[in-house]
FIZAKOL-75552 format. One record per residue (C-alpha): residue number from 1; chain; x, y, z. Coordinates in nm, 2 decimals, padded with zeros to 4 digits, always signed. Example, Ala and Ser with C-alpha at 12.3 -4.5 7.8 and 13.67 -1.06 7.14 Angstrom:
BEGIN
  num  chaine       x       y       z
    1       A  +01.23  -00.45  +00.78
    2       A  +01.37  -00.11  +00.71
END
This chain:
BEGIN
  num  chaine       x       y       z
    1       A  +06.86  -01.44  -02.01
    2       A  +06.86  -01.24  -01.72
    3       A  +07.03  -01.39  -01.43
    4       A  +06.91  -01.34  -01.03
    5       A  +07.19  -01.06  -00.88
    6       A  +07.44  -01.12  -00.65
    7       A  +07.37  -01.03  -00.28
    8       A  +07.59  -00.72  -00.17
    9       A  +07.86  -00.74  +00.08
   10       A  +07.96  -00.51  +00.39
   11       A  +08.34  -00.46  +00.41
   12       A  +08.46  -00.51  +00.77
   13       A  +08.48  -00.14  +00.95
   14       A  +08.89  -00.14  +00.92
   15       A  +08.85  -00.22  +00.60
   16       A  +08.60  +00.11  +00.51
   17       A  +08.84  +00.32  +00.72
   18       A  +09.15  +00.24  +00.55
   19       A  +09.00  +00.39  +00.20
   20       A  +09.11  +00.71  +00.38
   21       A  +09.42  +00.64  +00.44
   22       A  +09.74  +00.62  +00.19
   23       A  +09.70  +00.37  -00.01
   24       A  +09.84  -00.04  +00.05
   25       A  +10.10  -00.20  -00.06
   26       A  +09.96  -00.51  -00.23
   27       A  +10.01  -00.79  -00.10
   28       A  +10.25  -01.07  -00.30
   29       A  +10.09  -01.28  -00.56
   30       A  +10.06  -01.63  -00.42
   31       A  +10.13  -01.89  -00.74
   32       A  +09.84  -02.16  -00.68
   33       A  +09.90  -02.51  -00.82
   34       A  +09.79  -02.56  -01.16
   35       A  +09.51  -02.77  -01.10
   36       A  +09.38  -02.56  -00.90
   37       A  +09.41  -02.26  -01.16
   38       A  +09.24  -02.48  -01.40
   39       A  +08.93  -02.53  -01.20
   40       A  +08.92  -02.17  -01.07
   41       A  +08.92  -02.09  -01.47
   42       A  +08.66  -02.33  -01.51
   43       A  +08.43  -02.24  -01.28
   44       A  +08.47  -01.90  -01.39
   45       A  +08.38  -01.96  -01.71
   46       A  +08.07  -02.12  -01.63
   47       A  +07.76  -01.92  -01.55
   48       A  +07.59  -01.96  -01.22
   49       A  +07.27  -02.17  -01.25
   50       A  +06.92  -02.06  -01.29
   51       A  +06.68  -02.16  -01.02
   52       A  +06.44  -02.43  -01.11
   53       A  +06.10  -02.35  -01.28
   54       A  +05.82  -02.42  -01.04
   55       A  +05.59  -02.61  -01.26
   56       A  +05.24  -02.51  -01.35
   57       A  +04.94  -02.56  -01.14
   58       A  +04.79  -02.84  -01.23
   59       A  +04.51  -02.80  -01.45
   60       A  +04.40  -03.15  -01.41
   61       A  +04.42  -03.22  -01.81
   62       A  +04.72  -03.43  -01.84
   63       A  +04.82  -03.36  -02.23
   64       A  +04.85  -02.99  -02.14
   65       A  +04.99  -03.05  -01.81
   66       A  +05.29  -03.26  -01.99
   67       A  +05.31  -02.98  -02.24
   68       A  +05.29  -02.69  -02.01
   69       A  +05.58  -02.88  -01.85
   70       A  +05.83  -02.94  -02.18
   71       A  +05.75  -02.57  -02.29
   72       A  +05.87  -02.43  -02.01
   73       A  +06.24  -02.48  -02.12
   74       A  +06.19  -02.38  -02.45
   75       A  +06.01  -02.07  -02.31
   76       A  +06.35  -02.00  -02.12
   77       A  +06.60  -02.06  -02.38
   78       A  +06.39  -01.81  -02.64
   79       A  +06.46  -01.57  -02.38
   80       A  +06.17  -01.53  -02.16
   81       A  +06.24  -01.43  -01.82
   82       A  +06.21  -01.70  -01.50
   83       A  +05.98  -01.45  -01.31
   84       A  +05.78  -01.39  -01.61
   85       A  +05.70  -01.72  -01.71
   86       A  +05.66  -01.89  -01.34
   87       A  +05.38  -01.62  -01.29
   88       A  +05.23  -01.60  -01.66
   89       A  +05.21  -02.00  -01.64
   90       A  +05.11  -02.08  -01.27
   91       A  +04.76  -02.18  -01.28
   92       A  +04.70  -02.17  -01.67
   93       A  +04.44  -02.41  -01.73
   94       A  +04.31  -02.50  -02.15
   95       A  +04.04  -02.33  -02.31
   96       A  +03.79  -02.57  -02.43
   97       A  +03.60  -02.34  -02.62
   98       A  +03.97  -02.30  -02.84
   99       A  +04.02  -02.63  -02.88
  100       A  +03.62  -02.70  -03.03
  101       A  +03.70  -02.43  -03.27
  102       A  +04.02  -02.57  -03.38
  103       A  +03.90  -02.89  -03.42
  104       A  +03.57  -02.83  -03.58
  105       A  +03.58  -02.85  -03.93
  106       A  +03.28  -02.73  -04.09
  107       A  +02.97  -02.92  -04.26
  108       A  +02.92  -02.74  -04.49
  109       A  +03.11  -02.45  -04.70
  110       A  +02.93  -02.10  -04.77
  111       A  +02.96  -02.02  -05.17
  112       A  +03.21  -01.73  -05.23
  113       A  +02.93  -01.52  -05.41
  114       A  +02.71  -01.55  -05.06
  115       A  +02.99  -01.44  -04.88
  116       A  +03.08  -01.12  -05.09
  117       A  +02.70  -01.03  -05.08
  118       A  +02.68  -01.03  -04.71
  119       A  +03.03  -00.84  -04.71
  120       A  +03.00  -00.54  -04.96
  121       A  +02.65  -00.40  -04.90
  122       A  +02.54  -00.06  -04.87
  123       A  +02.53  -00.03  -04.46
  124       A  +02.90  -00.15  -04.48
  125       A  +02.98  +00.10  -04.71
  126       A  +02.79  +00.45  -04.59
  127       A  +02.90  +00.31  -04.20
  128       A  +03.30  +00.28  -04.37
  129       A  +03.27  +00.65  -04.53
  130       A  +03.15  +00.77  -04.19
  131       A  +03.45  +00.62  -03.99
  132       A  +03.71  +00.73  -04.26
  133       A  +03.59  +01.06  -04.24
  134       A  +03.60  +01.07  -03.85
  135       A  +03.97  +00.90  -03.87
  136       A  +04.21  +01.25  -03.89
  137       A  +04.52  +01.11  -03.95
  138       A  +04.41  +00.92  -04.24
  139       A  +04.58  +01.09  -04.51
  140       A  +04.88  +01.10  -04.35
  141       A  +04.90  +00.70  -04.30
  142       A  +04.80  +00.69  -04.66
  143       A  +05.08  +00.92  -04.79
  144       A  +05.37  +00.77  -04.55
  145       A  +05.28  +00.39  -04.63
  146       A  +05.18  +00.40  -04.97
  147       A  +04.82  +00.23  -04.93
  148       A  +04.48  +00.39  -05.02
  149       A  +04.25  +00.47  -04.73
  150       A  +04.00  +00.30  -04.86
  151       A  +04.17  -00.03  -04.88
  152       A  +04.29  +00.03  -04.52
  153       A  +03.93  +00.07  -04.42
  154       A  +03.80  -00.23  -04.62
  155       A  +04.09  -00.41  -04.47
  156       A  +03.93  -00.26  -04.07
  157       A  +03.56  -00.36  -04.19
  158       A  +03.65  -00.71  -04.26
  159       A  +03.87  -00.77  -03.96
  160       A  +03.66  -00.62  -03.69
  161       A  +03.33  -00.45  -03.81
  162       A  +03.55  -00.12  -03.77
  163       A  +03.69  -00.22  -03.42
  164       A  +03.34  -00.36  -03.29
  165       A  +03.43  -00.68  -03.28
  166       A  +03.74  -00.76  -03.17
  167       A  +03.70  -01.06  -02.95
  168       A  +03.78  -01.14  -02.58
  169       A  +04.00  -01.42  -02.53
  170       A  +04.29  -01.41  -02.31
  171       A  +04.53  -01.41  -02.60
  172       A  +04.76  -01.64  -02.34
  173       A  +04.54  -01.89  -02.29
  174       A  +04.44  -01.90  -02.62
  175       A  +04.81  -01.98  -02.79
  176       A  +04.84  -02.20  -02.50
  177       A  +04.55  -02.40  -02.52
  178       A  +04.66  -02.45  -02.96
  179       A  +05.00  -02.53  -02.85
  180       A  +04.90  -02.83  -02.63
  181       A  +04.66  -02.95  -02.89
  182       A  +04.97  -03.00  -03.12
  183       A  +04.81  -03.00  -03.41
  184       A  +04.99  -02.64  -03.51
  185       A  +05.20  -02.65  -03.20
  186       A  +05.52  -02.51  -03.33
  187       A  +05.30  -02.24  -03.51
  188       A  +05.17  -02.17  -03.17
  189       A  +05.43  -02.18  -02.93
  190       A  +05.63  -01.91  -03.15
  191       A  +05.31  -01.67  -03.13
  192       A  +05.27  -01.81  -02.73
  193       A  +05.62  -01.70  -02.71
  194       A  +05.58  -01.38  -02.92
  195       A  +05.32  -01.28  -02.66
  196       A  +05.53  -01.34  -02.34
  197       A  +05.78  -01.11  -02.51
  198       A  +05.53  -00.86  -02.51
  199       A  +05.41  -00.91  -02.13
  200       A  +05.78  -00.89  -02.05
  201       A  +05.87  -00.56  -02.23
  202       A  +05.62  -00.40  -02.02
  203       A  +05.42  -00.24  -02.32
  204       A  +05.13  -00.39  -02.25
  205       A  +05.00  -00.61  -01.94
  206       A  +04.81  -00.98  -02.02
  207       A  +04.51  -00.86  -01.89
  208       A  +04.54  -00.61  -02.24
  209       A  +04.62  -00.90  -02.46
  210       A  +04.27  -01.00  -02.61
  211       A  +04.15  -01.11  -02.89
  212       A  +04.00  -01.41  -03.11
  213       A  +04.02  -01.78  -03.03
  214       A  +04.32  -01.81  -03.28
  215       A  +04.52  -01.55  -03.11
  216       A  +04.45  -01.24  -03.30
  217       A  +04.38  -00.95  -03.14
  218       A  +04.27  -00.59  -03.17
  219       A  +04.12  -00.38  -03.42
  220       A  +04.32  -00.50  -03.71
  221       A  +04.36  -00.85  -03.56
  222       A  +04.75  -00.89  -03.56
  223       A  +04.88  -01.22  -03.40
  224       A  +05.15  -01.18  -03.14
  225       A  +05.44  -01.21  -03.38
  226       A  +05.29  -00.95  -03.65
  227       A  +05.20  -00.73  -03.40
  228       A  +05.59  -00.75  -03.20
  229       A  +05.75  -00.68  -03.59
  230       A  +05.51  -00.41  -03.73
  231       A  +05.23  -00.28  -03.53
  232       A  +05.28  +00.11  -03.55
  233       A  +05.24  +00.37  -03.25
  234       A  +05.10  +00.63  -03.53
  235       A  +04.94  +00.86  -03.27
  236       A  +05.29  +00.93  -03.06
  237       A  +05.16  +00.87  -02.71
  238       A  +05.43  +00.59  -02.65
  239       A  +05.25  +00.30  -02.70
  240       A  +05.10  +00.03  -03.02
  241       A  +04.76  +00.04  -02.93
  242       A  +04.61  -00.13  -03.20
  243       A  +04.28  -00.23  -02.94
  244       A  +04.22  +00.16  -02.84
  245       A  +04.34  +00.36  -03.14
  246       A  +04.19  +00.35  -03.45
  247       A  +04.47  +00.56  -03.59
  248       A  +04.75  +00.28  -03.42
  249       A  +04.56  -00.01  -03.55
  250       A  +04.52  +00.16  -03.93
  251       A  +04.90  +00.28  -03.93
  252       A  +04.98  -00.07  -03.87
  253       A  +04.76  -00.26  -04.08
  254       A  +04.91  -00.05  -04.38
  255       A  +05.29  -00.13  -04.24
  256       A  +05.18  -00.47  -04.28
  257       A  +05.04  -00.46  -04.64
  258       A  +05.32  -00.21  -04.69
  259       A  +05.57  -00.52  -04.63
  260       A  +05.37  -00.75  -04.78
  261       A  +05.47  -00.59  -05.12
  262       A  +05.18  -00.34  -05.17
  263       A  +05.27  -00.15  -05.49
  264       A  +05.21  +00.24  -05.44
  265       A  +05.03  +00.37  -05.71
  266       A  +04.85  +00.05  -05.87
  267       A  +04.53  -00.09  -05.83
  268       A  +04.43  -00.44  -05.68
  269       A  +04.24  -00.62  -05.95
  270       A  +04.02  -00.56  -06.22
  271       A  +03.64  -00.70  -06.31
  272       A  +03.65  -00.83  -06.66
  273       A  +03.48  -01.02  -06.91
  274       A  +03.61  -01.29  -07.19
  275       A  +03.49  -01.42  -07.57
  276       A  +03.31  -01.71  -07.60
  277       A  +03.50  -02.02  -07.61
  278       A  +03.76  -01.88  -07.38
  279       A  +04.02  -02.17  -07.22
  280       A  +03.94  -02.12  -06.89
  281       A  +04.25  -02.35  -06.79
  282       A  +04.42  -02.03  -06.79
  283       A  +04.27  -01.93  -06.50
  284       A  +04.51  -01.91  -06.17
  285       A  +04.77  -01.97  -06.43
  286       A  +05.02  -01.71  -06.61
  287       A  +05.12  -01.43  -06.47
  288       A  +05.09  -01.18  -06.76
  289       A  +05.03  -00.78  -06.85
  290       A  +04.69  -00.68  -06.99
  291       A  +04.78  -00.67  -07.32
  292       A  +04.91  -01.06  -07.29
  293       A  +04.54  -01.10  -07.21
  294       A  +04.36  -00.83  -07.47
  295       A  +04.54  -01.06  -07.69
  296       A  +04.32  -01.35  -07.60
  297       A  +04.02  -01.15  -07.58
  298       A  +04.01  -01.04  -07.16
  299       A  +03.91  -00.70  -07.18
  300       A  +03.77  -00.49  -06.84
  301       A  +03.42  -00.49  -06.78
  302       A  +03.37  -00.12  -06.74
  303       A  +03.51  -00.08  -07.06
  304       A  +03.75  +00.19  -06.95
  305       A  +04.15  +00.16  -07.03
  306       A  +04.36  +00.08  -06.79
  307       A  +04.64  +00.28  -06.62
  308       A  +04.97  +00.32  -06.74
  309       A  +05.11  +00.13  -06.35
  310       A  +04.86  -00.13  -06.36
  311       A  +04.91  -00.20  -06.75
  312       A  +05.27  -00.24  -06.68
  313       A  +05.18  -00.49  -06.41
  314       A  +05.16  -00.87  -06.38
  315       A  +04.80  -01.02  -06.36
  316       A  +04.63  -01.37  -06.29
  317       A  +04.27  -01.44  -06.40
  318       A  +04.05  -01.55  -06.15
  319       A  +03.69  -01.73  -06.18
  320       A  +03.58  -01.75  -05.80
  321       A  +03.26  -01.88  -05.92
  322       A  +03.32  -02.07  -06.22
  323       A  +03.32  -01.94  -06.61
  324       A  +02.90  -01.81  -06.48
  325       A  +03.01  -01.56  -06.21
  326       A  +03.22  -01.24  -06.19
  327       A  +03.57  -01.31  -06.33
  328       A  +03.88  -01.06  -06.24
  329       A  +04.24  -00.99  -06.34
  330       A  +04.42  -00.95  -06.02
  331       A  +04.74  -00.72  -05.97
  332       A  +05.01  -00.81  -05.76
  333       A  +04.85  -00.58  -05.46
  334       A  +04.57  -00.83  -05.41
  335       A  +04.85  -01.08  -05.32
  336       A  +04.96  -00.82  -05.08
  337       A  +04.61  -00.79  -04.93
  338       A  +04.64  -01.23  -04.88
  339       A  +04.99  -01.16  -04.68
  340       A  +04.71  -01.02  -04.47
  341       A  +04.46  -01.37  -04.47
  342       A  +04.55  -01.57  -04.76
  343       A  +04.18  -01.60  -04.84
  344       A  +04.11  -01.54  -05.21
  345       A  +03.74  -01.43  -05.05
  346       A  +03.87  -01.23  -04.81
  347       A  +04.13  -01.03  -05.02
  348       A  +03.81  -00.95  -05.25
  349       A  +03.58  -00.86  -04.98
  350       A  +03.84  -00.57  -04.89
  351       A  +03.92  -00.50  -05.26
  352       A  +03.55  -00.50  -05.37
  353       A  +03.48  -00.27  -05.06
  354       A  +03.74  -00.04  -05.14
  355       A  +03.65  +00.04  -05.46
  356       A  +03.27  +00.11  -05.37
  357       A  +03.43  +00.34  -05.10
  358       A  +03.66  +00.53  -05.39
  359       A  +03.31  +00.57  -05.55
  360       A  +03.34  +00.23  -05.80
  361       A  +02.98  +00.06  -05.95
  362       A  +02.90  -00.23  -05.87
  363       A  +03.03  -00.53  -06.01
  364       A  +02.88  -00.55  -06.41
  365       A  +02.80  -00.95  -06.31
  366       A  +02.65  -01.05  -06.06
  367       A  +02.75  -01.33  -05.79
  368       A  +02.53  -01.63  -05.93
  369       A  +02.32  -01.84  -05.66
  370       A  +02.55  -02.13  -05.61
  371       A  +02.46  -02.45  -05.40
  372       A  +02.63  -02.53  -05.07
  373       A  +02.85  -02.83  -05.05
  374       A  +02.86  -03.07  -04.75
  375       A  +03.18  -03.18  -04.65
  376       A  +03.09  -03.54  -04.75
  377       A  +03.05  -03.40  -05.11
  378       A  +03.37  -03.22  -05.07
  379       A  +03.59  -03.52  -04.99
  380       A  +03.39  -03.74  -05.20
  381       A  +03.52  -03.52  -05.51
  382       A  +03.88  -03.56  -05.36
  383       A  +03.83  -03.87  -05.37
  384       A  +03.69  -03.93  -05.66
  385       A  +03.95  -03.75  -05.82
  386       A  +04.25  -03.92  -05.68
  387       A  +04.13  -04.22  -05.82
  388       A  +04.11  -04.10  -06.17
  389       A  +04.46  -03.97  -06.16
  390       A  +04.41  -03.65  -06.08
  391       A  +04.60  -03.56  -05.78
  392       A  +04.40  -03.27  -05.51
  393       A  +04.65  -03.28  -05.27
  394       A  +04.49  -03.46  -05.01
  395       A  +04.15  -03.55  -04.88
  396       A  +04.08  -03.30  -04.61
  397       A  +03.77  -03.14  -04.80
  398       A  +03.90  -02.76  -04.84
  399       A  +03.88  -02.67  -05.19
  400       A  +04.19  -02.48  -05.23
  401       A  +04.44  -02.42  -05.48
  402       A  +04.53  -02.81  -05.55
  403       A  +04.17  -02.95  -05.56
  404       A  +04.06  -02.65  -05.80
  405       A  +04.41  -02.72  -05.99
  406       A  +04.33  -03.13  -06.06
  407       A  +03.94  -03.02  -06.12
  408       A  +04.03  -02.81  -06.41
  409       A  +04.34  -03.08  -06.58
  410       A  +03.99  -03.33  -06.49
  411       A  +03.75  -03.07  -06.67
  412       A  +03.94  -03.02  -06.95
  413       A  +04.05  -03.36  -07.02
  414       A  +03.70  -03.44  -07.05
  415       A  +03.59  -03.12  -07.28
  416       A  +03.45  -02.95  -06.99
  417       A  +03.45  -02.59  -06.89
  418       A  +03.79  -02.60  -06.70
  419       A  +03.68  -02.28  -06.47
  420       A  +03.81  -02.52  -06.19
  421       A  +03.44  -02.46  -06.00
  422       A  +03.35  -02.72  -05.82
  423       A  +02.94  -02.71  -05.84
  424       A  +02.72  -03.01  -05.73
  425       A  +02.72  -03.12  -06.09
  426       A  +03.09  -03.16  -06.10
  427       A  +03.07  -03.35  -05.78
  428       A  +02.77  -03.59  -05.93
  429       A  +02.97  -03.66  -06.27
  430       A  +03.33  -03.71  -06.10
  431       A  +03.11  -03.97  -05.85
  432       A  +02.96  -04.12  -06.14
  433       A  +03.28  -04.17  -06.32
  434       A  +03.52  -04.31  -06.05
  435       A  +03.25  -04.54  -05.95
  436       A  +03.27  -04.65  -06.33
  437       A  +03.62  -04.66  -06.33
  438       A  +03.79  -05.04  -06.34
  439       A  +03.99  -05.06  -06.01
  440       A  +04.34  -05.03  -05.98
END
């Protein structure tokens, strides 16, 4: 931490004059009482004080207020500088527009196949050739980090429409307004730090800091912290601009998969196809080469062998849409593509994209039409399933990896197709049953 500096002295006039003449003889060391030494030693140790933090302006919201108030000192001892953080915070007021979006949880949840349809279509694709093309130093971010272009553009496409759509929050604010909230305060007090440290370095100004109501920003939508530990300045004119450089905001997007364990050389995944009668327990299960899984009949759909990297490589099968939709082998570089969003939709929608950019087909199956489910049906099978002995993982109606988990042990128990897919049918029988069920 930086501390205010000392004001300067003026020597006395006889003083400044003797410096020309021959030097003194110094004067006789005076012993000073021990006490004394000890407290002259003290205080010397001791740094001198900072001056106290004005507090905030008032914003008139008294949770953020008392927040703005206690984060101040931890603002201070993560480094942040007085000046910086009396100015950056004077006046802040919360965002309620953030704080509707973080709360809001939605009704109901879009079906993965609808989602993939609306992301990998044909405008996407000619409009992601186009900016590839007009991107010069493509090739060499490609060669130095190891990731394909077209990956890197599928990865642009799905974070920003290409740098379109980048969002225009005050980044600040944002963090600020999620911090006070507390619901994932620590979370973002370390990216509300993260973005002071940038103010203060002087590389970029707030007013540059923009970006979506969760605090990411740019074309490549890097959160303060990501952005402070690998955002790239690929086009060497001094300065990460991942908001006005295409070429900055690709470079760093490929440091970031680069570090996220992206595997030069290897594909992401696979489309493939399996026998009749297949255990689809399996799925999100082993870890396993693709001859562990020609063994049990999981072959690719294109029919075409695979490479010698990715057959030496670990996969996990994947039904997204149950044992009826599109089913894949994924390679470890999709779970590079989920350091990015750990979305198993999203890491497809840039995988899918990417191949169609490298001149892939389309997928051999297509996405099937699947039924929305409300949130009441979602926490209703959570439910439902907790009180068969199944456990989800909690009852917050996201069907992640532990609902999809205690759906298939549930499925398969009951000589189901254990794909895991949780379809309004699923949510009728398991509704059904624990209704039936004798309480505990």
């Amino acid at each position: 931490m930086r501390r205010p500096s000392k004001p300067s002295r003026v020597l006395p006039a006889f003083l400044a004059l003797a410096g020309c003449a021959s030097p003194a003889v110094p004067p006789p060391t005076v012993a000073l009482p021990a006490a004394t030494a000890a407290v002259a030693a003290i205080e010397a140790a001791v740094p001198a004080a900072q001056p106290p933090i004005a507090p905030p302006t008032a914003s008139g919201d008294m949770i953020f207020d008392a927040w703005a108030s206690e984060f101040q000192g931890r603002a201070l001892a993560a480094g942040i500088q007085p000046d910086v953080l009396a100015r950056e915070m004077a006046g802040l007021t919360p965002d309620p527009r953030v704080g509707a979006l973080d709360s809001r949880q939605p009704e109901f949840s879009k079906p993965i196949g609808d989602y993939l349809r609306g992301v990998v279509t044909n405008d996407r694709i000619a409009v992601g050739a186009r900016r590839a093309a007009d991107t010069p130093m493509i090739a060499d971010i490609e060669s130095r980090f190891g990731v394909p272009r077209q990956v890197l553009i599928g990865v642009w496409a799905m974070e920003s429409g290409f740098g379109a759509i980048q969002g225009d929050n005050d980044t600040l604010r944002s963090l600020a307004t999620l911090a006070a909230q507390g619901r994932r305060r620590a979370w973002a007090e370390g990216e509300l730090i993260a973005t002071l440290q940038i103010i203060q370095s002087g590389e970029f100004p707030r007013a540059r800091l923009r970006g979506s109501w969760a605090g990411a920003m740019g074309q490549t939508q890097f959160i303060p912290s990501t952005f402070l530990s690998t955002a790239v300045d690929e086009d060497g004119d001094g300065k990460r601009d991942i908001w006005g450089s295409s070429t900055d905001a690709l470079a760093s997007a490929a440091n970031l998969l680069a570090k996220g364990g992206w595997v030069r050389g290897q594909g992401w995944a696979r489309e493939v196809t399996v026998p009749p009668g297949f255990d689809f327990s399996l799925t999100e299960g082993p870890r396993e080469i693709p001859a562990w899984w020609a063994a049990k009949g999981v072959k690719p759909a294109d029919g075409k062998e695979w490479s010698y990297n990715d057959s030496e490589a670990p996969a996990q099968l994947i039904a997204p849409a149950g044992a009826n939709g599109p089913l894949f082998l994924l390679l470890p570089n999709h779970f590079a593509i989920r350091k990015y969003n750990n979305s198993i939709a999203y890491a497809l929608g840039v995988g899918l994209l990417a191949d169609r950019l490298a001149g892939g087909a389309p997928l051999s199956k297509p996405w099937p039409q699947e039924t929305s489910l409300s949130l009441v049906d979602r926490m209703t099978a959570q439910r439902a399933l907790t009180a068969l002995g199944f456990d989800p993982g909690g009852l917050d109606g996201v069907v992640g990896m532990g609902t999809r988990k205690a759906l298939r042990e549930w499925q398969k128990a009951r000589g189901l197709t254990a794909d895991g897919y949780l379809s309004p049918d699923m949510v009728a029988r398991l509704k059904t049953e624990a209704a039936a069920a004798p309480a505990s």
